[in-house]
Backbone of each chain as ProteinMPNN parsed JSONL, in Angstrom:
{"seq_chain_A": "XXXXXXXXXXXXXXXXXXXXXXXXXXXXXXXXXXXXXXXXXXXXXXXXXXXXXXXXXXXXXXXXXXXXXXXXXXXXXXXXXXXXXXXXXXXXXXXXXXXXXXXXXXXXXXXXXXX", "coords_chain_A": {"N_chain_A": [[107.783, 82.119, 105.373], [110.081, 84.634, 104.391], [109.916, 88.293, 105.778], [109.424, 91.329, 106.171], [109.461, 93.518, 108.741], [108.333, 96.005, 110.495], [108.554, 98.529, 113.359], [107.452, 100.754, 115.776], [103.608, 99.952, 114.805], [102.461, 101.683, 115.602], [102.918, 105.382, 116.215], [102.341, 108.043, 117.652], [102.983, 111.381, 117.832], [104.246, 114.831, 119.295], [103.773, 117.733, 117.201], [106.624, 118.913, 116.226], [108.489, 116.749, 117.612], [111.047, 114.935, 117.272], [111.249, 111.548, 115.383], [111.741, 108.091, 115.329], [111.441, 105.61, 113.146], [111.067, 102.37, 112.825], [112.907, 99.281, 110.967], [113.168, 96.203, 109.812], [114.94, 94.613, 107.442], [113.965, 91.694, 104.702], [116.036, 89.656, 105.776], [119.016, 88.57, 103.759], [118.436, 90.802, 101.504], [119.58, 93.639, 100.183], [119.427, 95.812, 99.251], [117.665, 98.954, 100.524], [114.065, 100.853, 101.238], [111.994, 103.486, 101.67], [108.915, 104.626, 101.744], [106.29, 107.002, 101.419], [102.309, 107.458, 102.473], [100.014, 109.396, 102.585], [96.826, 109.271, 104.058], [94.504, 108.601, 101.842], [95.925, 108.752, 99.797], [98.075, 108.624, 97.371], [100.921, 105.89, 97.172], [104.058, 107.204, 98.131], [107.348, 107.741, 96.764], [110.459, 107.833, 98.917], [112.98, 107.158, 99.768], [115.943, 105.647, 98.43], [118.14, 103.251, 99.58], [121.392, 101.872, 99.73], [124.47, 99.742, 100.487], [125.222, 100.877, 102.782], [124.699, 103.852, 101.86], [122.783, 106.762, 100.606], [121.001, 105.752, 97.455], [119.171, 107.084, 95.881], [116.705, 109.868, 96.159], [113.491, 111.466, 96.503], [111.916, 114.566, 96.072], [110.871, 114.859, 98.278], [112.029, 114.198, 100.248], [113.256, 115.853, 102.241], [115.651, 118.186, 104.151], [114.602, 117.468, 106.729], [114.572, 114.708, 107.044], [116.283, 111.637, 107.363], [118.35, 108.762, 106.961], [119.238, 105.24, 108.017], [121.356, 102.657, 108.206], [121.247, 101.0, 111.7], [122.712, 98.918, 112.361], [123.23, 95.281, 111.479], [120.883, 94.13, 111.329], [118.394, 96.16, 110.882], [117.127, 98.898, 109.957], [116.279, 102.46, 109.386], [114.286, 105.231, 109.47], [114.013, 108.644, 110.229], [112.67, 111.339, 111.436], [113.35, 114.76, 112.306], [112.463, 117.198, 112.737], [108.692, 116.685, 113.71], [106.043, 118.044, 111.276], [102.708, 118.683, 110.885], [101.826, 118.009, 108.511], [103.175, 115.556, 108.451], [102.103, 113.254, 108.839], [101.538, 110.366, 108.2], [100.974, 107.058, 106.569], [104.198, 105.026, 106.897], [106.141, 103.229, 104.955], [108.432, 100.595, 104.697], [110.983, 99.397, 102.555], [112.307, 95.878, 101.217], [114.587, 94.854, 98.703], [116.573, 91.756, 97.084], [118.624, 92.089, 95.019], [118.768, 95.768, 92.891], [116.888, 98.375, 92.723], [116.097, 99.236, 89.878], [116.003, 96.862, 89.197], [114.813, 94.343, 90.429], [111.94, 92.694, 92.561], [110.426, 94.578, 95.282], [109.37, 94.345, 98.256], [107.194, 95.136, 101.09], [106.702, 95.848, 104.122], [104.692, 96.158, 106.887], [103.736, 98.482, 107.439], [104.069, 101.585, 109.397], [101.539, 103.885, 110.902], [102.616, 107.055, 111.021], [101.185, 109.73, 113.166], [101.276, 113.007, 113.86], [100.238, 115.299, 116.16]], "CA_chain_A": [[108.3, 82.967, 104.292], [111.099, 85.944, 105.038], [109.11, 89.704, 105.543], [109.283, 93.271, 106.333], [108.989, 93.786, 109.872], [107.81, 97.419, 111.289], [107.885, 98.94, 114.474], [106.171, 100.712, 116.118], [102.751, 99.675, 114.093], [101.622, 102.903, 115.35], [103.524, 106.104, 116.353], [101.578, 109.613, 117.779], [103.731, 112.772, 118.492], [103.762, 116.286, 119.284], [104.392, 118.708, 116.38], [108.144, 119.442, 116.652], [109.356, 116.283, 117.79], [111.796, 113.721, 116.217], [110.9, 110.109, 115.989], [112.912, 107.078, 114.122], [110.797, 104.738, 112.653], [112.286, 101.327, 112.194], [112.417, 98.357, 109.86], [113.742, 95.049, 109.994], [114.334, 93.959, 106.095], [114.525, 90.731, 105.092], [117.613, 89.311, 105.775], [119.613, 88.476, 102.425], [118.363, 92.211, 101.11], [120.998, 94.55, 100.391], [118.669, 97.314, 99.162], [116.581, 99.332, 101.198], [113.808, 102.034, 100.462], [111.212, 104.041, 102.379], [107.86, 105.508, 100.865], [104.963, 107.371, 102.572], [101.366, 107.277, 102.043], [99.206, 110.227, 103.273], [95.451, 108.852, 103.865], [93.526, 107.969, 100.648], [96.466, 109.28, 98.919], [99.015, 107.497, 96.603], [102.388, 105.841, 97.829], [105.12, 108.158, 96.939], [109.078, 107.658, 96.998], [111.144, 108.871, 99.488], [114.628, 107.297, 99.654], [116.514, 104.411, 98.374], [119.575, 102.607, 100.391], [122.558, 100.513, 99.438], [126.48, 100.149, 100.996], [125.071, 102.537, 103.125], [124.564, 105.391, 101.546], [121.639, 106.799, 99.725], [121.428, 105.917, 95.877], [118.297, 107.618, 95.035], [116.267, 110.425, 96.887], [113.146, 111.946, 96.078], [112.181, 115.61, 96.188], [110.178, 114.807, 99.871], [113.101, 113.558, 101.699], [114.582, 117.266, 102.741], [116.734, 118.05, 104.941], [114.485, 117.008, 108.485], [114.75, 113.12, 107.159], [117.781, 110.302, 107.576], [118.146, 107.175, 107.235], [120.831, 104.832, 108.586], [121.627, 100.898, 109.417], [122.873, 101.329, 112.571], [123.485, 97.529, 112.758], [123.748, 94.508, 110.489], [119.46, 94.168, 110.81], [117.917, 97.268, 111.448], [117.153, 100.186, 108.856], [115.88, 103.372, 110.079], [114.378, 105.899, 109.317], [114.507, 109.268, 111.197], [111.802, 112.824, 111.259], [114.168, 115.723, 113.003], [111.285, 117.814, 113.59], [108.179, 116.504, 112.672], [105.309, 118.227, 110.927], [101.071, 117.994, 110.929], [101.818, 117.045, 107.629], [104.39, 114.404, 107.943], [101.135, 112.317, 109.149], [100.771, 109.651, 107.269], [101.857, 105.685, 106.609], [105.613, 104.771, 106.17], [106.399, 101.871, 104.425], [109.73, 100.346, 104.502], [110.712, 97.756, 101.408], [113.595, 95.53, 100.639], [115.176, 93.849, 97.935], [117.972, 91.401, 96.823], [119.218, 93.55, 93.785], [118.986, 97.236, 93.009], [115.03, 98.988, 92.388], [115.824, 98.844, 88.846], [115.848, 95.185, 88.236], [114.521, 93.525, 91.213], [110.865, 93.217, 93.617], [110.381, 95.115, 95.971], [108.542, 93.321, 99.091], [106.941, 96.078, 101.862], [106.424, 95.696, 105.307], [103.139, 96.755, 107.2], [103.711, 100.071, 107.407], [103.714, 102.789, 110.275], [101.26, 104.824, 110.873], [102.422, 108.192, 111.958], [100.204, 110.754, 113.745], [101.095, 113.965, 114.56], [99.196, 116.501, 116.573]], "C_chain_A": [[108.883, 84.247, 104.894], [110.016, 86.855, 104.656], [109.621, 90.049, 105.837], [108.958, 93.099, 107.398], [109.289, 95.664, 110.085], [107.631, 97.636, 112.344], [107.983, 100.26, 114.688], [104.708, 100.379, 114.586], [101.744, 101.345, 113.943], [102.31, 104.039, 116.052], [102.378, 107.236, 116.692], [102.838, 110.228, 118.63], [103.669, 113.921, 118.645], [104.788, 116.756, 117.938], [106.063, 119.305, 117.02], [109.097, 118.259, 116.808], [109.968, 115.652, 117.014], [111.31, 112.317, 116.685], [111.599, 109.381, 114.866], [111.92, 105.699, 114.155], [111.485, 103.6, 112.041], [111.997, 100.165, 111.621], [113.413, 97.308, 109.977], [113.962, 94.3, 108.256], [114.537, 92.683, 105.878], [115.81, 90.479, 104.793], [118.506, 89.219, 104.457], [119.44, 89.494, 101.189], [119.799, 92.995, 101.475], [120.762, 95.871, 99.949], [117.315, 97.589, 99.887], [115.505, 100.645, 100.851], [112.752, 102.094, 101.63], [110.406, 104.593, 101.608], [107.123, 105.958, 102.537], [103.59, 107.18, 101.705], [99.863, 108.208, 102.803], [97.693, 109.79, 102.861], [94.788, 109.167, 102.757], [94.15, 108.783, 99.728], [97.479, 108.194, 98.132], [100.157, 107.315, 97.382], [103.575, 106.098, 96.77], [106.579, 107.609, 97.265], [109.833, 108.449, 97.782], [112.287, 108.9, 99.394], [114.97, 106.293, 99.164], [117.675, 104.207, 99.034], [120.393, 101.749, 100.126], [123.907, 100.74, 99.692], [126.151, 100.956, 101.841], [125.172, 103.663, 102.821], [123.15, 105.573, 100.754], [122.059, 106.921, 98.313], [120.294, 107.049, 95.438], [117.487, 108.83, 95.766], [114.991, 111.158, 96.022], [112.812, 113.887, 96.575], [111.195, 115.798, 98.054], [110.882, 114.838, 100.835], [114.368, 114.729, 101.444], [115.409, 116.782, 103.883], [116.25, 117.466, 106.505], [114.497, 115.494, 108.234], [116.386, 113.098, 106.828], [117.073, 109.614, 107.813], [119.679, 106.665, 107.584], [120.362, 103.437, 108.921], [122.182, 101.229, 110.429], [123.515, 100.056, 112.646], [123.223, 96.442, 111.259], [122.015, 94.219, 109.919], [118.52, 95.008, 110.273], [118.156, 98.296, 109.965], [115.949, 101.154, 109.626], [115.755, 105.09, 109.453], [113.636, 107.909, 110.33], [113.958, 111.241, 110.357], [112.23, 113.329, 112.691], [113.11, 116.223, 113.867], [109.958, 117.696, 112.765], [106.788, 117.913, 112.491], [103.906, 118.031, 110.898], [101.321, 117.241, 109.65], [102.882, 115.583, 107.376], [103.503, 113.531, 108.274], [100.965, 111.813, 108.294], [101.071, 107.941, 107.67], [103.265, 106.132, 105.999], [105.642, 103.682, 106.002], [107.703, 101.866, 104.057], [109.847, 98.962, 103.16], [111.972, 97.559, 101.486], [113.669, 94.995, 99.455], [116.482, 93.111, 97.552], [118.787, 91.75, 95.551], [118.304, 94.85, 93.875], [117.362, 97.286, 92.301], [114.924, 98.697, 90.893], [115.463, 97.579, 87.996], [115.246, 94.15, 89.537], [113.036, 93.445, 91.616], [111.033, 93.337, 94.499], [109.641, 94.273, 97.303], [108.754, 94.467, 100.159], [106.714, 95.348, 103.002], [104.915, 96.233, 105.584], [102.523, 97.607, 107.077], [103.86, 100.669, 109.254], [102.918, 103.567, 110.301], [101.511, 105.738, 111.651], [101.452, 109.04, 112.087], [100.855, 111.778, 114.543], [100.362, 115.029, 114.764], [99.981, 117.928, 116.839]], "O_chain_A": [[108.285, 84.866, 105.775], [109.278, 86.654, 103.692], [110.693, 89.481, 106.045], [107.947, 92.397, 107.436], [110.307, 96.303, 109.821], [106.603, 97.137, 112.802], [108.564, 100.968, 113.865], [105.038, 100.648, 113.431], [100.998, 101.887, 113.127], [102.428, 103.503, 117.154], [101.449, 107.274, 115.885], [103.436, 109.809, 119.621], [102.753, 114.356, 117.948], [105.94, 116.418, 117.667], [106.367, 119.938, 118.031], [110.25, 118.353, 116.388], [109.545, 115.676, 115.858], [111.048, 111.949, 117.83], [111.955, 109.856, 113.788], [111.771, 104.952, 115.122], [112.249, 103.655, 111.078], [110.812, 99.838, 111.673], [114.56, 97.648, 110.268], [113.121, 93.475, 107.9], [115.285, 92.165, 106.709], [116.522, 90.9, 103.881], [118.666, 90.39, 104.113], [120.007, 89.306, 100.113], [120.622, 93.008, 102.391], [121.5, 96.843, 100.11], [116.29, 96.909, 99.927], [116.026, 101.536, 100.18], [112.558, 101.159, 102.407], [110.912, 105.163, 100.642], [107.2, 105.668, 103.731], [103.618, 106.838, 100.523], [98.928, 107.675, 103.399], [97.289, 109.87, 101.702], [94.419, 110.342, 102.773], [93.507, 109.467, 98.933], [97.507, 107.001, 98.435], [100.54, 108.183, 98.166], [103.94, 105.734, 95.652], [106.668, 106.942, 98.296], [109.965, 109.643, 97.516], [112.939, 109.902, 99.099], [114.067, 105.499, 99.428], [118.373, 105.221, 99.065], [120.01, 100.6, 100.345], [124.513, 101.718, 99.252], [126.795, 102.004, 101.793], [125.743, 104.505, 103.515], [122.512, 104.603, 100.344], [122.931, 107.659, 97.856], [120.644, 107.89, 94.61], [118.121, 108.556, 96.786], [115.289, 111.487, 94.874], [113.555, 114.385, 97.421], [111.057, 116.832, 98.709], [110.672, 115.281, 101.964], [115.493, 114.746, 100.945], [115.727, 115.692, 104.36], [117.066, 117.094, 107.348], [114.428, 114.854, 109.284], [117.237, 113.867, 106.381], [115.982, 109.479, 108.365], [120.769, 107.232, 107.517], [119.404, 103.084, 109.608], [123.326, 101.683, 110.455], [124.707, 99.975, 112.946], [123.059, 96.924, 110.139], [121.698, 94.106, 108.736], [117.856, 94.681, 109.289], [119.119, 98.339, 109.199], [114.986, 100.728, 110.265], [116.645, 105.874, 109.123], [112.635, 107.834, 111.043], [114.42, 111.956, 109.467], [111.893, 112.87, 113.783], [112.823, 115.98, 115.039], [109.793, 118.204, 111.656], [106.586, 118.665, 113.444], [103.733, 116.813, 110.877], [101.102, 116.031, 109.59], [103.156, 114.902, 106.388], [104.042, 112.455, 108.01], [100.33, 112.337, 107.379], [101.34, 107.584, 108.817], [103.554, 106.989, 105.164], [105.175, 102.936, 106.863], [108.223, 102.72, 103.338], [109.112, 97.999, 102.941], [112.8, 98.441, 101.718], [112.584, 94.564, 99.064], [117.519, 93.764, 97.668], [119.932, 91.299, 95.576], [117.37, 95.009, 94.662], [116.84, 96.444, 91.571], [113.955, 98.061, 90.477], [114.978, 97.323, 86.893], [115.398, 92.957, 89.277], [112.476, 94.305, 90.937], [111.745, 92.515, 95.075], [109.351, 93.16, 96.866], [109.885, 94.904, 100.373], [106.516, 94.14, 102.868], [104.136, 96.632, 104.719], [101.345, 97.794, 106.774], [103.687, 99.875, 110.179], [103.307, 104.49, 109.584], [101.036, 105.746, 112.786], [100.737, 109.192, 111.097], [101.036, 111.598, 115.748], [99.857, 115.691, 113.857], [99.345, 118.932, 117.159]]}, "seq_chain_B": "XXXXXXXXXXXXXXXXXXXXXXXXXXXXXXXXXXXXXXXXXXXXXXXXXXXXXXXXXXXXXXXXXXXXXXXXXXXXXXXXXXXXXXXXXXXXXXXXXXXXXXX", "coords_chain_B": {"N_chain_B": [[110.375, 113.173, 85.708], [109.088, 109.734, 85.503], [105.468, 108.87, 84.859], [102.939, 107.28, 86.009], [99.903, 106.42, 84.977], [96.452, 105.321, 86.138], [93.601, 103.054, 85.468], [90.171, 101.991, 85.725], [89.356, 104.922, 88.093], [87.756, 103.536, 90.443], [85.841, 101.35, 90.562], [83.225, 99.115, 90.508], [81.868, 96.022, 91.181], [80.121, 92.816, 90.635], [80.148, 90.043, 92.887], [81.718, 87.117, 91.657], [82.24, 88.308, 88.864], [84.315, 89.557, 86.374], [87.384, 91.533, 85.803], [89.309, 94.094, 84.172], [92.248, 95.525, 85.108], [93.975, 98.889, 84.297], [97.124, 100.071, 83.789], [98.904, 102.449, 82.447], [102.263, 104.427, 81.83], [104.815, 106.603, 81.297], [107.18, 106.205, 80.343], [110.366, 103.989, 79.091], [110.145, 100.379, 80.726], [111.538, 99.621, 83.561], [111.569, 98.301, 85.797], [108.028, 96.704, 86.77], [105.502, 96.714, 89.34], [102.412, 94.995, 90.836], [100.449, 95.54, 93.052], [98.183, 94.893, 95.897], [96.345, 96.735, 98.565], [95.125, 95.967, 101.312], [92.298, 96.438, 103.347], [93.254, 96.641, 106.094], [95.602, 98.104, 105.274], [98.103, 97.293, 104.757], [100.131, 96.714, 101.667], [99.843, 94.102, 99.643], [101.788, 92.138, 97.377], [101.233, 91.713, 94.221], [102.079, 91.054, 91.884], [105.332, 90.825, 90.37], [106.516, 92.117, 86.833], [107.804, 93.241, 84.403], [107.422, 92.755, 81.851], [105.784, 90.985, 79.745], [103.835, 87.502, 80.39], [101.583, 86.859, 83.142], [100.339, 84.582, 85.607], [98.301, 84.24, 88.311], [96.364, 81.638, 89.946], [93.193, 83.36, 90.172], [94.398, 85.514, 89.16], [95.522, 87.392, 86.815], [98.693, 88.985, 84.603], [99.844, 91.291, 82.377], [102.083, 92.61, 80.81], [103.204, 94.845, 78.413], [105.864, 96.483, 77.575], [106.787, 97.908, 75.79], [104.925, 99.249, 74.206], [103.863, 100.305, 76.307], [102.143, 99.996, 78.537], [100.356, 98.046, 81.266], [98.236, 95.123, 82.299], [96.095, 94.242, 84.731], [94.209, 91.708, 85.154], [91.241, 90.592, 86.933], [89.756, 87.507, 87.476], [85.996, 85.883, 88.272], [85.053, 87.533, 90.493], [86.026, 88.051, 94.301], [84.451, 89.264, 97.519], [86.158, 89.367, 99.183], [88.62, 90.595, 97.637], [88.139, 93.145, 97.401], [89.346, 96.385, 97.717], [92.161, 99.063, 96.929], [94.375, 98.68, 94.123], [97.439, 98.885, 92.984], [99.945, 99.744, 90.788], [102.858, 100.07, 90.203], [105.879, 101.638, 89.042], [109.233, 101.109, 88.342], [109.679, 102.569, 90.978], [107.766, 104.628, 91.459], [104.54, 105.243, 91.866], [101.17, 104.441, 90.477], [97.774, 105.869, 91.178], [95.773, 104.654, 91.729], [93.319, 101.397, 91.769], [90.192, 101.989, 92.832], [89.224, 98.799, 93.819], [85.67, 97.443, 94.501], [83.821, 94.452, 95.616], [80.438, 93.289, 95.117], [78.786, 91.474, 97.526]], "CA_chain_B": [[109.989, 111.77, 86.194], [108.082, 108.7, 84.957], [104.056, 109.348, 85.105], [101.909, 106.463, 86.049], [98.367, 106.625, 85.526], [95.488, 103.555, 86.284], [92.347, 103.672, 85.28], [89.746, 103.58, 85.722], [89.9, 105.165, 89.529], [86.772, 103.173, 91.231], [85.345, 99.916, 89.829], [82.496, 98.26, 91.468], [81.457, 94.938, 90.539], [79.348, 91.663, 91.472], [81.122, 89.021, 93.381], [81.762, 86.218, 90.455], [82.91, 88.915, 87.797], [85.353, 89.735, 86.164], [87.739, 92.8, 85.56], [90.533, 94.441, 83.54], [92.735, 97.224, 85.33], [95.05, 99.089, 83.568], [98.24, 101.012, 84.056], [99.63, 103.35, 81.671], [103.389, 104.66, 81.809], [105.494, 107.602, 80.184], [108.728, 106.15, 79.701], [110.753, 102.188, 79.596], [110.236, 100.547, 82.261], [112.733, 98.708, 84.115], [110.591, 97.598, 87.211], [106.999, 97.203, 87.385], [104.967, 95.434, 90.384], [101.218, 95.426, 90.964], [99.794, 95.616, 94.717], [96.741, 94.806, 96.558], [96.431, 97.723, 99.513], [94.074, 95.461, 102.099], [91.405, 97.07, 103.981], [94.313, 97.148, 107.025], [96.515, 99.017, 104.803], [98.89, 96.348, 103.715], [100.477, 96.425, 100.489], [100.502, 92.935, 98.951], [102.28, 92.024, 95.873], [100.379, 90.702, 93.277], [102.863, 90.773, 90.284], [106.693, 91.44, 89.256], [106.17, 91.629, 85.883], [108.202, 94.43, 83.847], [107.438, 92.54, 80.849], [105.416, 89.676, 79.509], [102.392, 87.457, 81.091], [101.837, 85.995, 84.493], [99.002, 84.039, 86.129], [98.309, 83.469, 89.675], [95.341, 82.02, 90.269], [92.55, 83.63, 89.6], [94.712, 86.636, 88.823], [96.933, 87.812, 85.789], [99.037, 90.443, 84.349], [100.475, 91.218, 81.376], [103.011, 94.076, 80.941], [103.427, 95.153, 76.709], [106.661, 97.08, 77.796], [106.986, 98.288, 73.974], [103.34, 100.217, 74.462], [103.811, 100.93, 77.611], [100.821, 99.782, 79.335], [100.391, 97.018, 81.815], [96.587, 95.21, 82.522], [95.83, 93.183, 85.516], [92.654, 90.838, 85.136], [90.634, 89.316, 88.001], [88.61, 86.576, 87.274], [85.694, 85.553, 88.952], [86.026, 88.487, 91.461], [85.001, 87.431, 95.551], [84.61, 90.071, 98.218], [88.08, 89.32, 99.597], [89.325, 91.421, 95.984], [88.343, 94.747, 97.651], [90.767, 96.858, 98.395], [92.938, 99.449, 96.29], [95.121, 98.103, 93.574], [98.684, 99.935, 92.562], [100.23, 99.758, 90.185], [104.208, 101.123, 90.453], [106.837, 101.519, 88.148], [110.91, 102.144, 88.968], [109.123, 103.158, 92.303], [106.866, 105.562, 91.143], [103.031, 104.416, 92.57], [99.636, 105.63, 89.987], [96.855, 106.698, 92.352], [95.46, 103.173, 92.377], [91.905, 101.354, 91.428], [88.928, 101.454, 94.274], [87.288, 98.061, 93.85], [84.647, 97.293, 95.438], [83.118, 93.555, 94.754], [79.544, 93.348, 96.029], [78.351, 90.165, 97.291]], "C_chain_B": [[109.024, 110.936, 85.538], [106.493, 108.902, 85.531], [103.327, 107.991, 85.197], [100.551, 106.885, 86.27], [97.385, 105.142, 85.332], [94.511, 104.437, 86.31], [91.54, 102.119, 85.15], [89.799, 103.605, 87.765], [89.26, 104.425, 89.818], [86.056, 102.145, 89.774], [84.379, 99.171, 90.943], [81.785, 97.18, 90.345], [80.59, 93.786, 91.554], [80.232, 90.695, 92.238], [80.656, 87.726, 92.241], [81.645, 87.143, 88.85], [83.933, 89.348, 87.359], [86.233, 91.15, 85.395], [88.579, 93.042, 85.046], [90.97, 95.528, 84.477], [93.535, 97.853, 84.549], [95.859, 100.381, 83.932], [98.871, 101.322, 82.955], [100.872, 104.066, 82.204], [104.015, 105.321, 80.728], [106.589, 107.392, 79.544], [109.52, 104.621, 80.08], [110.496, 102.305, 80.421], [111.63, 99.815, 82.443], [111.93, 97.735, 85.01], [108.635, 97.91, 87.314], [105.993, 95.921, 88.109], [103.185, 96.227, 90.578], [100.888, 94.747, 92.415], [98.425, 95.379, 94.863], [97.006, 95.294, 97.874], [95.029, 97.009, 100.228], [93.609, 96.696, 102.941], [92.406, 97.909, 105.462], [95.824, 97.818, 106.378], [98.08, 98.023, 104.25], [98.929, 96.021, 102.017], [101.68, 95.03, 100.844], [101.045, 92.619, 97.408], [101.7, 90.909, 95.502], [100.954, 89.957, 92.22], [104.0, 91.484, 90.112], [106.661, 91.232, 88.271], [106.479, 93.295, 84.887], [108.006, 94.308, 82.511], [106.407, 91.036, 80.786], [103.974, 89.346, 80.199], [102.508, 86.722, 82.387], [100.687, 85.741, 85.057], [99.507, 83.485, 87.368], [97.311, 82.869, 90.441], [94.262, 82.595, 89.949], [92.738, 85.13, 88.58], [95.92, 86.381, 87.662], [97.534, 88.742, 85.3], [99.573, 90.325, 82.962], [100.837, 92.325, 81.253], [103.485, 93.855, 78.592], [104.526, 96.641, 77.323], [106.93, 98.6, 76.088], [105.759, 100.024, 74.014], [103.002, 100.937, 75.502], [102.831, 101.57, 78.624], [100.918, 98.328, 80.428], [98.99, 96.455, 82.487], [97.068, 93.925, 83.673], [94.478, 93.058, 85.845], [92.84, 90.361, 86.264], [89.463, 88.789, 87.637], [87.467, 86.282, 88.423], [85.563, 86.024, 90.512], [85.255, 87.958, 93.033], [85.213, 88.931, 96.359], [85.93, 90.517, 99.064], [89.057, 90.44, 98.714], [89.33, 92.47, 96.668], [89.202, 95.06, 98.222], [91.389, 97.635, 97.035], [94.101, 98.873, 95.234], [95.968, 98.981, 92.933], [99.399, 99.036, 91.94], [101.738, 100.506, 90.41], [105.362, 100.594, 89.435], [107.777, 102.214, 88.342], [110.299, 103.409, 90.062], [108.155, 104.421, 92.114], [105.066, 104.72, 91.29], [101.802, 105.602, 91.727], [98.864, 105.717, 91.689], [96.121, 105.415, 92.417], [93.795, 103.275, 91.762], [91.3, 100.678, 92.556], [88.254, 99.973, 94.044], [86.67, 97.075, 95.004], [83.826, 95.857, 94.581], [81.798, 93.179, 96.028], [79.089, 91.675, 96.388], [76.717, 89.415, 96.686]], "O_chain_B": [[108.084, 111.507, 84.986], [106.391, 109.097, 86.742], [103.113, 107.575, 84.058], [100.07, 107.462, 87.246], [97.599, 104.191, 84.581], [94.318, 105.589, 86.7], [92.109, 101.179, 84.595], [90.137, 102.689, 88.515], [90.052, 103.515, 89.573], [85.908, 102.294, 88.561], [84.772, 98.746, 92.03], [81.355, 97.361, 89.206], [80.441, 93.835, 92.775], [81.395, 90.842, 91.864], [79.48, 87.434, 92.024], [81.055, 86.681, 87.873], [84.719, 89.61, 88.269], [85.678, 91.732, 84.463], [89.315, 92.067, 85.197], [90.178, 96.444, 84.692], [93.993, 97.002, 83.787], [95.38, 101.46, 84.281], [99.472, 100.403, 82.4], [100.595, 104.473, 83.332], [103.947, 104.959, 79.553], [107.03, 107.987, 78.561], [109.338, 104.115, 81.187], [110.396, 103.312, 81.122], [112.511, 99.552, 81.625], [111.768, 96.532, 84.806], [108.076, 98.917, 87.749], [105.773, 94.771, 87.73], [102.837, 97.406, 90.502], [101.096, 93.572, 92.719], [97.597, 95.655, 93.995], [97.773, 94.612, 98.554], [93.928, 97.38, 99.82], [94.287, 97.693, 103.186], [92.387, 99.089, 105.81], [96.882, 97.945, 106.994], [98.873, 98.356, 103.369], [98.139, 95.375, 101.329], [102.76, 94.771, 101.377], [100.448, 93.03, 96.413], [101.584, 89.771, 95.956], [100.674, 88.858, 91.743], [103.922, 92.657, 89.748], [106.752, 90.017, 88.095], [105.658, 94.198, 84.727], [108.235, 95.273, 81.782], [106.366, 90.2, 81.688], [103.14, 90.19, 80.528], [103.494, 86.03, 82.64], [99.876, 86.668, 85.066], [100.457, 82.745, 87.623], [97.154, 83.322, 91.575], [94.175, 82.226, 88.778], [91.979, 85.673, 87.778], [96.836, 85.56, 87.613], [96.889, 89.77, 85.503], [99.718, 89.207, 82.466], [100.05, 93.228, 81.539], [103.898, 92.928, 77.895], [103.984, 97.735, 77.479], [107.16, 99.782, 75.833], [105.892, 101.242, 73.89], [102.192, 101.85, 75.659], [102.654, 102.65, 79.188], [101.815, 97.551, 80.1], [98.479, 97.258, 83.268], [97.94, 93.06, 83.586], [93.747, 93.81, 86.49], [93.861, 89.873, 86.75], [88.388, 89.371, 87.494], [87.886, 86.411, 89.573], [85.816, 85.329, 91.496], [84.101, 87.531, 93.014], [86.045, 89.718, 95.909], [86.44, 91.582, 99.411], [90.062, 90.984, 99.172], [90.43, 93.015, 96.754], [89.852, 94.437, 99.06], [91.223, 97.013, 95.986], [95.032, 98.515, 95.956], [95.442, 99.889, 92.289], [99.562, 97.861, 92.272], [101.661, 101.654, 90.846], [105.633, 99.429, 89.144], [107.752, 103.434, 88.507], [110.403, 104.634, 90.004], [108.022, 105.129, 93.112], [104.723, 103.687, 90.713], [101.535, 106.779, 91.968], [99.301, 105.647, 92.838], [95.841, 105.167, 93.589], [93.148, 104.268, 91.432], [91.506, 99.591, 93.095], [87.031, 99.836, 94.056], [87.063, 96.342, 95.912], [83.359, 95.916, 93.443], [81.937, 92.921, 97.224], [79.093, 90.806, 95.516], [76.605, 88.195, 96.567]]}, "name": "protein", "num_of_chains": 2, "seq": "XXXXXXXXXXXXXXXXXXXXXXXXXXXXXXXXXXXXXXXXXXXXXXXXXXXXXXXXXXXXXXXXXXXXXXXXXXXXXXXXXXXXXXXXXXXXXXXXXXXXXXXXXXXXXXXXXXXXXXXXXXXXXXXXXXXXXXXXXXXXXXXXXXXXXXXXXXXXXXXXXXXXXXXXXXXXXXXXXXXXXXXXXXXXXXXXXXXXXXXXXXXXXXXXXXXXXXXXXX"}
């Protein structure tokens, strides 16, 4: 059965740096989305993706996140400089129509860790 | 923004019982899917189901779009069940129900 692939599974960085967290969706997806999930907290909304560009954004995903396909598999998403608090899970999802009318199907997640 | 809330937060039960969850919602939906958040942090999908009833197993849902509530029963619950259950609507995620099924 087609999934969500994630890598790294697990990510640690120093406060400041940038890291690009990446996602494999499944194939025949043409929308992409990113949440987070700060430990024994709820999973919130960060971005949605389609044609390349972002359709939807929530009020989390300032100005130190991007996202980008760089290629035909690959979705990516991308902390400038990160934060203690940007520690958490990322979860990447796809689907084959748009958030409003479709399911969603997540990957493993990421957990980031920064110190 | 759309408000999801589930209740109730934490549910502990016997292993071979059975449970209601329920998700409440402020406004139509369009999209709503119910998760099982495993012990290793994997969110599985339990249910697309923005409307109507659906059985999988020992599990079911039923979404009253109109009322704008959505309940997912587990029958017969086994220790495997534990784990967080979410609830999300047009991407918006409640805070989820703890349960815990004892053996």
């Amino acid at each position: 059965e087609p999934e969500v692939t994630q890598t790294p599974s697990h990510q640690v960085t120093q406060m400041g740096q940038e890291v690009i967290l990446r996602c494999v969706p499944i194939s025949n997806h043409l929308y992409f989305y990113w949440y987070r999930q700060i430990l024994g907290q709820k999973v919130e909304f960060l971005v949605s993706f389609y044609n390349n560009e972002i359709s939807e954004k929530s009020e989390i995903f300032d100005d130190q996140f991007s996202v980008e396909r760089p290629d035909g598999s690959n979705f990516t998403l991308k902390i400038r400089s990160t934060k203690l608090e940007d520690s958490a899970m990322y979860f990447c999802a796809s689907s084959s129509r748009g958030a409003w009318v479709d399911e969603q199907f997540f990957g493993p997640g990421t957990r980031l860790t920064v110190l | 923004g759309i408000q999801v809330e589930q209740s109730p937060p934490d549910l502990i039960l016997q292993e071979g019982a059975n449970s209601t969850l329920r998700c409440n919602f402020s406004d139509s939906v369009n999209n709503l899917q119910w998760f099982h958040q495993n012990p290793w942090g994997q969110l599985i999908n339990l249910f697309y189901i923005p409307s109507g009833t659906k059985q999988n197993g020992r599990l079911s849902a039923t979404t009253v779009a109109t009322e704008r509530y959505s309940l997912l029963y587990i029958s017969s619950s086994q220790t495997t069940d534990s784990g967080v259950y979410f609830c999300a609507v047009d991407m918006r995620f409640g805070a989820g129900t703890r349960l815990t099924v004892k053996p």
